[in-house]
OpenMM code with the backbone's topology and positions (N, CA, C; nanometers):
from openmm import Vec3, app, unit

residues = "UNK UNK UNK UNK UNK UNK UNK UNK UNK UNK UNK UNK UNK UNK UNK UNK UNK UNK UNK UNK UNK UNK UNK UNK UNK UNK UNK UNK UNK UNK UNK UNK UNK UNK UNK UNK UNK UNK UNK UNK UNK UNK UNK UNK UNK UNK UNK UNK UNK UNK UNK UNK UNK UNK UNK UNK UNK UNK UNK UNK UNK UNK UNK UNK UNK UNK UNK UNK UNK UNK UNK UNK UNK UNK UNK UNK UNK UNK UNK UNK UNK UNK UNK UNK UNK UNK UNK UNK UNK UNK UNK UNK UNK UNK UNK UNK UNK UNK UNK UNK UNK UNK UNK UNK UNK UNK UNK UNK UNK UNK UNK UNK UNK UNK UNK UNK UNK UNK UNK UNK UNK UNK UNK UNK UNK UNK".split()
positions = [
    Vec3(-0.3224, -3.1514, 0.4554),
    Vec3(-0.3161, -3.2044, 0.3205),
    Vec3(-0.4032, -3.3302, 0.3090),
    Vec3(-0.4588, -3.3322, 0.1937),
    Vec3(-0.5995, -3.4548, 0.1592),
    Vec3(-0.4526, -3.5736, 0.1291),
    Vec3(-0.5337, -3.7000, 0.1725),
    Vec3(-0.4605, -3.8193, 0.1089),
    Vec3(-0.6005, -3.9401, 0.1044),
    Vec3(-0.5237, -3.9528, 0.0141),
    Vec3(-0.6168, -4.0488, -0.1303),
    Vec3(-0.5529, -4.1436, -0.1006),
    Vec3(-0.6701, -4.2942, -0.0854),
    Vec3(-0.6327, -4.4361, -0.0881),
    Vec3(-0.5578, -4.4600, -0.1944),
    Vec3(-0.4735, -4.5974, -0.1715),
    Vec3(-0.3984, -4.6719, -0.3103),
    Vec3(-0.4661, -4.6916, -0.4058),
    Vec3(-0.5054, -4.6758, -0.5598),
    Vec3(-0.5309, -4.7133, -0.6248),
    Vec3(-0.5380, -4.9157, -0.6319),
    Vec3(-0.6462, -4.9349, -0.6741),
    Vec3(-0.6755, -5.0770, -0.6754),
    Vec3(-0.6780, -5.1038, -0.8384),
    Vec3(-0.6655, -5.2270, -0.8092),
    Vec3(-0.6573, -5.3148, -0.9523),
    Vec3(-0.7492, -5.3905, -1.0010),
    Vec3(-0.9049, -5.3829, -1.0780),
    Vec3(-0.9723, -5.4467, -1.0495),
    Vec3(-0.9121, -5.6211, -1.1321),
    Vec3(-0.8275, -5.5893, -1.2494),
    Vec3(-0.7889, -5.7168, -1.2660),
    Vec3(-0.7098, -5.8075, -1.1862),
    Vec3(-0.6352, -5.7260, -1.1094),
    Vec3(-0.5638, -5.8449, -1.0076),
    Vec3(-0.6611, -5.8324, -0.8877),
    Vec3(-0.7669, -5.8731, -0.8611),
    Vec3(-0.8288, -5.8824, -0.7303),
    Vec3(-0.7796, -5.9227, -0.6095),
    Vec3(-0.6623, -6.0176, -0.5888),
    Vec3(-0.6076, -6.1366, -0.5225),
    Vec3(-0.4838, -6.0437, -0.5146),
    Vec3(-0.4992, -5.9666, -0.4809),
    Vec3(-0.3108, -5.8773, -0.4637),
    Vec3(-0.2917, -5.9207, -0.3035),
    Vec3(-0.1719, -5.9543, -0.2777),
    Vec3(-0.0701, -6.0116, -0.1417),
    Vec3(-0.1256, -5.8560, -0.0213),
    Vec3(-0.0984, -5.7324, -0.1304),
    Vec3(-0.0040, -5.6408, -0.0388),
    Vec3(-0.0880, -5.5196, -0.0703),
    Vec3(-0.1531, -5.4309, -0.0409),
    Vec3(-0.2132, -5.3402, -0.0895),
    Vec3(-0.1713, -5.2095, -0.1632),
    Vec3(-0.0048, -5.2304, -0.1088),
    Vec3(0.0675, -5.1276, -0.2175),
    Vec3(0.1497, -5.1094, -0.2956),
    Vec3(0.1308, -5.2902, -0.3325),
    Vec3(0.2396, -5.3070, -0.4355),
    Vec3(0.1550, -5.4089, -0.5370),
    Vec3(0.2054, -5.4668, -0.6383),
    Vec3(0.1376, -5.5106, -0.7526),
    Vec3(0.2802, -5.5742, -0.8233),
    Vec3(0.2064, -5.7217, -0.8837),
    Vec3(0.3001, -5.7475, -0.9892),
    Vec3(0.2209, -5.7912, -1.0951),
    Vec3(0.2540, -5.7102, -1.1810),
    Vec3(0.1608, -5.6905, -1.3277),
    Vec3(0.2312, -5.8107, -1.4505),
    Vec3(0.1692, -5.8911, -1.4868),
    Vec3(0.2075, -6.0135, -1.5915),
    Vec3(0.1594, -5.9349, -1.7292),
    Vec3(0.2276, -5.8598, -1.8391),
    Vec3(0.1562, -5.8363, -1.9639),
    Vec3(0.1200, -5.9411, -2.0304),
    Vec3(0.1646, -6.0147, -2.0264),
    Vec3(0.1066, -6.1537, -2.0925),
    Vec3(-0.0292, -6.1750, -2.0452),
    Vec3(-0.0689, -6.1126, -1.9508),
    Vec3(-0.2232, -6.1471, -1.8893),
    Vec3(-0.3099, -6.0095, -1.9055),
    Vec3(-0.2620, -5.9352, -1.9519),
    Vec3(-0.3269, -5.7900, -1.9712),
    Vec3(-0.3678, -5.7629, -2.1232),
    Vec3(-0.4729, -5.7096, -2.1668),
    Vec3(-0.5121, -5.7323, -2.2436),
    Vec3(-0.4776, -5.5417, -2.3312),
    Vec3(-0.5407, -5.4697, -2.3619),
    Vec3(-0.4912, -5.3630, -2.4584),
    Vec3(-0.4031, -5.2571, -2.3189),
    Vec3(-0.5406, -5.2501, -2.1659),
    Vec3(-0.4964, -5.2265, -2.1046),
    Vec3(-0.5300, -5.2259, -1.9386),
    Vec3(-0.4555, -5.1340, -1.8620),
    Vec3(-0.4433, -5.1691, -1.7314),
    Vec3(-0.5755, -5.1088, -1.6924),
    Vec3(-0.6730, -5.1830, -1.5818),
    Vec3(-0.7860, -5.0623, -1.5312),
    Vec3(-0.7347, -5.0401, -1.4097),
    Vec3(-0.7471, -4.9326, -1.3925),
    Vec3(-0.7332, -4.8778, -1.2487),
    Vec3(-0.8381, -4.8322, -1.1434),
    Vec3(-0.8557, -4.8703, -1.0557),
    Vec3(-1.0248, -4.8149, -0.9660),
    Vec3(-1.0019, -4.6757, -0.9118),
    Vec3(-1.0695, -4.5578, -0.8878),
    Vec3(-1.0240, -4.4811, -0.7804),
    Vec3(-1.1257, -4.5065, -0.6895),
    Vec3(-1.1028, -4.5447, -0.5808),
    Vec3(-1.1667, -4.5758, -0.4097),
    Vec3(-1.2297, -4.4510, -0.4165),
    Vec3(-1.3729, -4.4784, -0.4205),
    Vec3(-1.4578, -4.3806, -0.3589),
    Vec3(-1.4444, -4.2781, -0.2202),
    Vec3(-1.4357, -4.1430, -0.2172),
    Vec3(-1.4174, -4.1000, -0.1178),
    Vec3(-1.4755, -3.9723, -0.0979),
    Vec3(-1.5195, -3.9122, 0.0194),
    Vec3(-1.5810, -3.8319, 0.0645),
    Vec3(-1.4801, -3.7027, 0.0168),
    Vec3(-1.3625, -3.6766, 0.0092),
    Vec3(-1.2882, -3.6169, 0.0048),
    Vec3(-1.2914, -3.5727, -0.1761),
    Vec3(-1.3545, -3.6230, -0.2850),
    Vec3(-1.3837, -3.6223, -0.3934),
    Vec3(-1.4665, -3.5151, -0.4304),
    Vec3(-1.4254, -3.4136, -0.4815),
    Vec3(-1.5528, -3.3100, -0.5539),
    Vec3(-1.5708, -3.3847, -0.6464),
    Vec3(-1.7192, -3.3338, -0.6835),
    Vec3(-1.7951, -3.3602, -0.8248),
    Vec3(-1.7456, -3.2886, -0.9140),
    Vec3(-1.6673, -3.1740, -0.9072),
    Vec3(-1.6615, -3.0646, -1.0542),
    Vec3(-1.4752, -3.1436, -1.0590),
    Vec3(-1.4046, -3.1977, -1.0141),
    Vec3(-1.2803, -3.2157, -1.0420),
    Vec3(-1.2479, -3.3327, -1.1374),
    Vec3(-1.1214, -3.3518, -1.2514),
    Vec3(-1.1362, -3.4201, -1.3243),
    Vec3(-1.0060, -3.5193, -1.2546),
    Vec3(-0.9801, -3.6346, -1.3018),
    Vec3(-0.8549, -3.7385, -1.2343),
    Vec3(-0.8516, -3.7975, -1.3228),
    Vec3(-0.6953, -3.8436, -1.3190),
    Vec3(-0.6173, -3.8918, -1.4323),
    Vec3(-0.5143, -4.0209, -1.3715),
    Vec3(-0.4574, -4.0923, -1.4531),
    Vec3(-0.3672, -4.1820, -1.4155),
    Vec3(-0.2100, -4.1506, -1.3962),
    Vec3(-0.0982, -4.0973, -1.3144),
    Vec3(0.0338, -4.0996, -1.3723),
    Vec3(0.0958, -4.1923, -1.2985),
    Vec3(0.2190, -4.2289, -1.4033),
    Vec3(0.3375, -4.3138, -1.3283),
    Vec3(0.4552, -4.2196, -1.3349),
    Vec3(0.5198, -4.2645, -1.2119),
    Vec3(0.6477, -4.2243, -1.1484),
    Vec3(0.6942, -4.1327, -1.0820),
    Vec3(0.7791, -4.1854, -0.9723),
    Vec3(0.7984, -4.0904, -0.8087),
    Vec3(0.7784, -3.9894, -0.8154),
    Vec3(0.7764, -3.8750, -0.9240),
    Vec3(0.7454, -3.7721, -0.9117),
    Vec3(0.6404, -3.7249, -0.9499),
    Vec3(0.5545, -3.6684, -0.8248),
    Vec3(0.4041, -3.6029, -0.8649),
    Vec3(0.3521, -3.5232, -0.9813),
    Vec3(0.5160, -3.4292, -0.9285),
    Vec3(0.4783, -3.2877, -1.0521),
    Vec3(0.5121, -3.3025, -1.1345),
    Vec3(0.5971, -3.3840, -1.1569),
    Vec3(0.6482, -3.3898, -1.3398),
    Vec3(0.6858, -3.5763, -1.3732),
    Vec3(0.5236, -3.6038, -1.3952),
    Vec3(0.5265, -3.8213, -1.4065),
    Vec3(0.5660, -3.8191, -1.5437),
    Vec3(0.6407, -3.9812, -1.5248),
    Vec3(0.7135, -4.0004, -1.6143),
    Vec3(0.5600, -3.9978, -1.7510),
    Vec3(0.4842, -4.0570, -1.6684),
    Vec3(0.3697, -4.0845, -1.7864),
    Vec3(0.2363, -4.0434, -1.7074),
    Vec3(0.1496, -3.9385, -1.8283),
    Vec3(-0.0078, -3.8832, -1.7079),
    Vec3(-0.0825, -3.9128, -1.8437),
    Vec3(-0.1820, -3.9908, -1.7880),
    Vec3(-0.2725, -4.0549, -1.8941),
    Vec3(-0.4229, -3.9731, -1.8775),
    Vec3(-0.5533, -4.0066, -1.9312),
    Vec3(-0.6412, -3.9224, -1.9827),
    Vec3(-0.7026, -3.9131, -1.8590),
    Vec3(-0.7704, -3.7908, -1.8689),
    Vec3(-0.8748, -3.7091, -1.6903),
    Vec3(-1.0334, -3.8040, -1.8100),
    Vec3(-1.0476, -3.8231, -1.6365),
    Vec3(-1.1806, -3.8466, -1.6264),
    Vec3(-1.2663, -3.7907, -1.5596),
    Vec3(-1.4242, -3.6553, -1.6051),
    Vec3(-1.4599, -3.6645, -1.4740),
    Vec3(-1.4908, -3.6713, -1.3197),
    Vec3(-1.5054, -3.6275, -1.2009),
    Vec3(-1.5419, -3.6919, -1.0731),
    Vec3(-1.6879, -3.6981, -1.0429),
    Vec3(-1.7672, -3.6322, -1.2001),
    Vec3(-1.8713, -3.6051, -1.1748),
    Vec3(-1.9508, -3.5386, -1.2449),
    Vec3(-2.1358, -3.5610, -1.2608),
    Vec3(-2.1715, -3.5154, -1.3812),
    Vec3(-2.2383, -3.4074, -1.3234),
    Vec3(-2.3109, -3.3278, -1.4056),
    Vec3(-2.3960, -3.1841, -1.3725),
    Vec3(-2.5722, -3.2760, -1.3633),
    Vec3(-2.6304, -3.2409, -1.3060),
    Vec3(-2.7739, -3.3125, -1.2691),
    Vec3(-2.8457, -3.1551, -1.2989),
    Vec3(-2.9294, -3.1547, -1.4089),
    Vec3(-3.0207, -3.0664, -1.4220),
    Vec3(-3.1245, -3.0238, -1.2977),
    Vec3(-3.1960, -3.1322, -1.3118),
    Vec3(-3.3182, -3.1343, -1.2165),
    Vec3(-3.2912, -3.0583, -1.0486),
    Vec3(-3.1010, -3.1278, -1.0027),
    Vec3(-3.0958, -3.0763, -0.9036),
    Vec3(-3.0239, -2.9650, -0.9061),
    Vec3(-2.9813, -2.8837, -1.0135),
    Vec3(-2.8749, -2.8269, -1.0697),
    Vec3(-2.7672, -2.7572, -0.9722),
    Vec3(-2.6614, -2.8972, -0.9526),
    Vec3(-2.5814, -2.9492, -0.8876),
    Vec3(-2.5071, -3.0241, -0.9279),
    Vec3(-2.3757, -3.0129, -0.9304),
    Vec3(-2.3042, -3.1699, -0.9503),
    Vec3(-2.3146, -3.2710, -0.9101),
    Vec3(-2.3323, -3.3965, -0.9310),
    Vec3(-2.3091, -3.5250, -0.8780),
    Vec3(-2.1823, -3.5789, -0.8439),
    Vec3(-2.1820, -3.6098, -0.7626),
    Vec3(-2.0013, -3.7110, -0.8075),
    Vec3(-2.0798, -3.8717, -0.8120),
    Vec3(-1.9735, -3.8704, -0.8806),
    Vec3(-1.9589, -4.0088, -0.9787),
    Vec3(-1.9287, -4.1045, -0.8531),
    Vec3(-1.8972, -4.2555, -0.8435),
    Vec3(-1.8505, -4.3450, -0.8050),
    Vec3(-1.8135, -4.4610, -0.8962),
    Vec3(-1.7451, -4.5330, -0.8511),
    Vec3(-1.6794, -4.6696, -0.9062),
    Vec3(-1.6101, -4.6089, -1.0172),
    Vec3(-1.5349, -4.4911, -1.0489),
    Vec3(-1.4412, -4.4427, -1.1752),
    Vec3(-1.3127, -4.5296, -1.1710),
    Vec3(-1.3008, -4.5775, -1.2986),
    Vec3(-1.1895, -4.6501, -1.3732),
    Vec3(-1.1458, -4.5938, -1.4763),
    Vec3(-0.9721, -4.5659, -1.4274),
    Vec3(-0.8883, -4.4965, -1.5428),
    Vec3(-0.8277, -4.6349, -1.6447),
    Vec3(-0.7483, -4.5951, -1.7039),
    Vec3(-0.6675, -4.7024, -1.8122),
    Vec3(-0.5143, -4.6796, -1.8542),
    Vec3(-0.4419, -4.7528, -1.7966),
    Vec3(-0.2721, -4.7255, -1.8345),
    Vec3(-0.2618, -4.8227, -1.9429),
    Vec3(-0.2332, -4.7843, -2.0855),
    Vec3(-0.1587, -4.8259, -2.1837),
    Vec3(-0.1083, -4.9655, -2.1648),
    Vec3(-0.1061, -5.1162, -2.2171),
    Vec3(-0.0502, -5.1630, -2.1986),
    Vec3(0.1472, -5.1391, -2.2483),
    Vec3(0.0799, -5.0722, -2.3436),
    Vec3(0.2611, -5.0100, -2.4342),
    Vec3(0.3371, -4.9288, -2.3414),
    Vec3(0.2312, -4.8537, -2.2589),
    Vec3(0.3047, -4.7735, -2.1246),
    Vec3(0.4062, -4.8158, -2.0597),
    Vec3(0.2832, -4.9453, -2.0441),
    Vec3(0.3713, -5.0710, -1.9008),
    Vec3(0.4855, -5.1414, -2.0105),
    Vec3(0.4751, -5.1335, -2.1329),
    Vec3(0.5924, -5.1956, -2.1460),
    Vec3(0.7416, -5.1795, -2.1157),
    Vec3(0.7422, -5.0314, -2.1152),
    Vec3(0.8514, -4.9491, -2.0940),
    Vec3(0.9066, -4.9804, -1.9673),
    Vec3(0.8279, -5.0351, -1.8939),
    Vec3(0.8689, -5.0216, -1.7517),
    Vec3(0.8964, -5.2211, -1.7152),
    Vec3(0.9261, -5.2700, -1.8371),
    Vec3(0.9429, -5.3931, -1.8109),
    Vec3(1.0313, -5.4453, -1.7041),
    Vec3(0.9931, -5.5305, -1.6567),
    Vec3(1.1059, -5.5717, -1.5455),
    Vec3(1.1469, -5.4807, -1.4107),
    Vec3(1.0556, -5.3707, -1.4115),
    Vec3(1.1168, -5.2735, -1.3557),
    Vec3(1.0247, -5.2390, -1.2275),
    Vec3(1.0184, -5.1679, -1.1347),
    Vec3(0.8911, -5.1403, -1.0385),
    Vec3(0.9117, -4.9712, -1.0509),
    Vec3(0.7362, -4.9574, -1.1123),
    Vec3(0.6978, -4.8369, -1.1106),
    Vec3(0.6027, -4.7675, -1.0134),
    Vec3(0.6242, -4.6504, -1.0044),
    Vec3(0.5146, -4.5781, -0.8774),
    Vec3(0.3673, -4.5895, -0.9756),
    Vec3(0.2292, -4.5956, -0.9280),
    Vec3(0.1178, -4.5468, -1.0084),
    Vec3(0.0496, -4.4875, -0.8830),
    Vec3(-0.0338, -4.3716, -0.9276),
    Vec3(-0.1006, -4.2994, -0.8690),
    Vec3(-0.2226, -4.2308, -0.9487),
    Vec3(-0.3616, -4.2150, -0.8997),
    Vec3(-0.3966, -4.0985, -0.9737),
    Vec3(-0.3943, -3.9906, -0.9072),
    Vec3(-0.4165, -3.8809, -0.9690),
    Vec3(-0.4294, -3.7547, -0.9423),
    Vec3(-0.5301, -3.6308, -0.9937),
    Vec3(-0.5456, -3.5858, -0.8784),
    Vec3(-0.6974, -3.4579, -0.9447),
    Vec3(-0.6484, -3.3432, -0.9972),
    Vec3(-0.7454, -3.2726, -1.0959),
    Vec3(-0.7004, -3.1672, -1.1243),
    Vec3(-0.8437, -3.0670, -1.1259),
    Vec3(-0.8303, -2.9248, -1.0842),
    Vec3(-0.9513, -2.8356, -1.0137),
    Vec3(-0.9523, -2.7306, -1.1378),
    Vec3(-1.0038, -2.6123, -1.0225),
    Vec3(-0.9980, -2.5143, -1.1143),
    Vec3(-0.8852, -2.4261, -1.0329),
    Vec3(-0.8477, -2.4970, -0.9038),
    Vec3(-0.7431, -2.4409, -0.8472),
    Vec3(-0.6447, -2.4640, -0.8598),
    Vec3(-0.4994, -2.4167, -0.8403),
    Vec3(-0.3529, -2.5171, -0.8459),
    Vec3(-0.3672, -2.6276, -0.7567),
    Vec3(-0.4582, -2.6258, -0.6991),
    Vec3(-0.4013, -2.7686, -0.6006),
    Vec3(-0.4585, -2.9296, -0.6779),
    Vec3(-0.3461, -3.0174, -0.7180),
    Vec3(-0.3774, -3.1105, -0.7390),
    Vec3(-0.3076, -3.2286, -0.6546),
    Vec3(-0.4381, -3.2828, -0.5770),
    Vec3(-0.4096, -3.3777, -0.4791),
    Vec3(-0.3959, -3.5413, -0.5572),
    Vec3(-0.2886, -3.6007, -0.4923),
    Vec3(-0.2867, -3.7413, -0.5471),
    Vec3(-0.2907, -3.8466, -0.4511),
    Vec3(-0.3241, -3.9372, -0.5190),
    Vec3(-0.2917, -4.0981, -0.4073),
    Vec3(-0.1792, -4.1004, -0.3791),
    Vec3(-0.2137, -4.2037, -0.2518),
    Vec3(-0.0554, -4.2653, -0.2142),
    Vec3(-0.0490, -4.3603, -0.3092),
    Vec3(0.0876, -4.3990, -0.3337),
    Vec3(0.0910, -4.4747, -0.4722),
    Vec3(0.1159, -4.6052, -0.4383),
    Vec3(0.0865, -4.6806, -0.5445),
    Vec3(0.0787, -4.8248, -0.5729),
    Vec3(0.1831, -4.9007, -0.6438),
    Vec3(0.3282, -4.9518, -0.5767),
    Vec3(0.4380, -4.9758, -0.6834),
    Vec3(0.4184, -5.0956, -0.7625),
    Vec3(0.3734, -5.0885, -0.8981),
    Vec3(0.3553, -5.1694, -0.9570),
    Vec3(0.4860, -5.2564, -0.9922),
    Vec3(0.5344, -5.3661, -1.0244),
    Vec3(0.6793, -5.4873, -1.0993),
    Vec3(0.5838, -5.5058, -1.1412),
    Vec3(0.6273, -5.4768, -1.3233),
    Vec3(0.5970, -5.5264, -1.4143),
    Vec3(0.6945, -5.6300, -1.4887),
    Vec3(0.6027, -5.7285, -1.5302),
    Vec3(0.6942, -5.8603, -1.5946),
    Vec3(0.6213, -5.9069, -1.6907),
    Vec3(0.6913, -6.0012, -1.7975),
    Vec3(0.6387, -5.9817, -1.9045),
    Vec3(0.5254, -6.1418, -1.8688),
] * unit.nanometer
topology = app.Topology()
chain = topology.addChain("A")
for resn in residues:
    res = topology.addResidue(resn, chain)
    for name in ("N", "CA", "C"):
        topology.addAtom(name, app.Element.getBySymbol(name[0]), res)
């Protein structure tokens, strides 16, 4: 089974712990960016998305696919992308005030298999 780095935060740069996070909404602006860590393990034709909570298959919240990669004419081939940044709702995170949530992204193919990160427990506070 593939495993996918923690999702990073590019707004909190200065995180303690690499798999945990404490998110201030008062310091977040419409919303959260999320990095996905470049990896060899990444197709170009697969799209990835943001979800929160312990459960993979059915998150409390799965936010919009992005992409892993564009079609290149010239080499007519996919590319994969690098440095992709998803976006969690700040209204998302509100829900989860006070509370510590799982975040992860996750891929989706043309196969059933959708592989996800190990997750990142975000405490959110206001």
């Amino acid at each position: 089974m593939m495993q996918f780095a923690t999702p990073t935060l590019p707004q909190f740069p200065d995180l303690t712990s690499p798999n945990a996070a404490t998110v201030k909404l008062s310091s977040l602006g419409e919303s959260l960016s999320i990095a996905v860590p470049d990896s060899a393990e990444i197709a170009a034709n697969w799209d990835v998305y943001p979800i929160l909570g312990a459960d993979t298959q059915t998150p409390d919240w799965t936010g919009q696919e992005a992409p892993t990669g564009r079609w290149d004419d010239t080499r007519d081939e996919a590319v994969k992308l690098t440095g992709i940044e998803l976006k969690v709702p700040k209204t998302e995170l509100h829900k989860y005030r006070n509370q510590t949530i799982e975040l992860r992204y996750k891929f989706a193919d043309e196969s059933s298999l959708e592989p996800c990160s190990e997750p990142l427990l975000l405490h959110i506070e206001d």
